[in-house]
C-alpha positions, 0 to 999 in steps of 0.5 A: 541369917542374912538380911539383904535389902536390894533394887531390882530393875522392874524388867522380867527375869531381874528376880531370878538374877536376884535370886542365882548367885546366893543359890549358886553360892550355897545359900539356902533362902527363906523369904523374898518381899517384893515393895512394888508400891515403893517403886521408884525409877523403875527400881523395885525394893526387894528384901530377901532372908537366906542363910549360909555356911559359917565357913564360906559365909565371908567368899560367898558373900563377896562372890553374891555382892560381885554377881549382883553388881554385874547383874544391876542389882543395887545392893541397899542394905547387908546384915549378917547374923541380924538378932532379929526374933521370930514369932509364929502366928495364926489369924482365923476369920475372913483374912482374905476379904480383910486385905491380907496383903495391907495386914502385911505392910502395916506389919512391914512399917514397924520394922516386922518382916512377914518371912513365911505365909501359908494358908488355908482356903476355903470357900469366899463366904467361910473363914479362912486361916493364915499361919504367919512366920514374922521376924522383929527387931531385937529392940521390940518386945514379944508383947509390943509385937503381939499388941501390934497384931492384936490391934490390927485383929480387932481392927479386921475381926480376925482371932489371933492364936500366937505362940 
């Protein structure tokens, strides 16, 4: 997995620019999270998670670092094969109205990057289900991971099913 943490000028079409030359180079993306809260000078914070081919992974990556300079997209932060872990988890109860998107950025502060969301809606006054893909540190436990989550649920009356 590569890990890149990059500046997008806040113009349209600066994502799909973001976007090109790792499809184009064989990437296969799994996550994008944009920081507009974390604009500074017109520049957007925008973390992004893809995998490449062990065999071109170095000429891809120097070809995506080269587009992305072309394109005035500052590269911040590069990690290849990153030991990151991956945990998969389900919070059930009002998800939405308990501000999902704050959820995510509470997580986002402690270093667990939320790579997948999907959901389940359902109508305003039921309970929904959002089933979340998060990656965290190698230096963090499953079980520091999990009390995190925990205690953001107690917090949002939400149930959490983990794996």
């Amino acid at each position: 997995m590569i890990y890149l943490e990059v500046k997008l000028p806040d113009i349209p079409g600066s994502l799909i620019e973001l976007i090109k030359p790792i499809s184009q180079n064989g990437g296969n993306i799994h996550g994008v999270l944009h920081h507009h809260d974390k604009k500074l000078n017109n520049m957007i914070p925008v973390d992004i998670w893809f995998e490449l081919s062990e065999e071109l992974i170095e000429i891809s990556l120097e070809n995506i670092k080269k587009n992305l300079t072309e394109n005035n997209i500052q590269l911040t932060k590069i990690s290849v094969n990153s030991k990151n872990k991956i945990l998969t988890f389900i919070l059930t109860g009002h998800v939405f109205d308990s501000d999902i998107t704050e959820t995510i950025k509470r997580l986002d502060s402690k270093s667990i990057k939320v790579l997948e969301l999907h959901a389940k809606f359902t109508e305003v006054d039921e309970i929904s289900s959002v089933m979340m893909k998060a990656e965290f540190p190698e230096v963090m436990t499953k079980f520091e991971l999990t009390t995190e989550i925990e205690k953001i649920c107690k917090e949002k009356n939400l149930f959490l099913i983990r794996s």
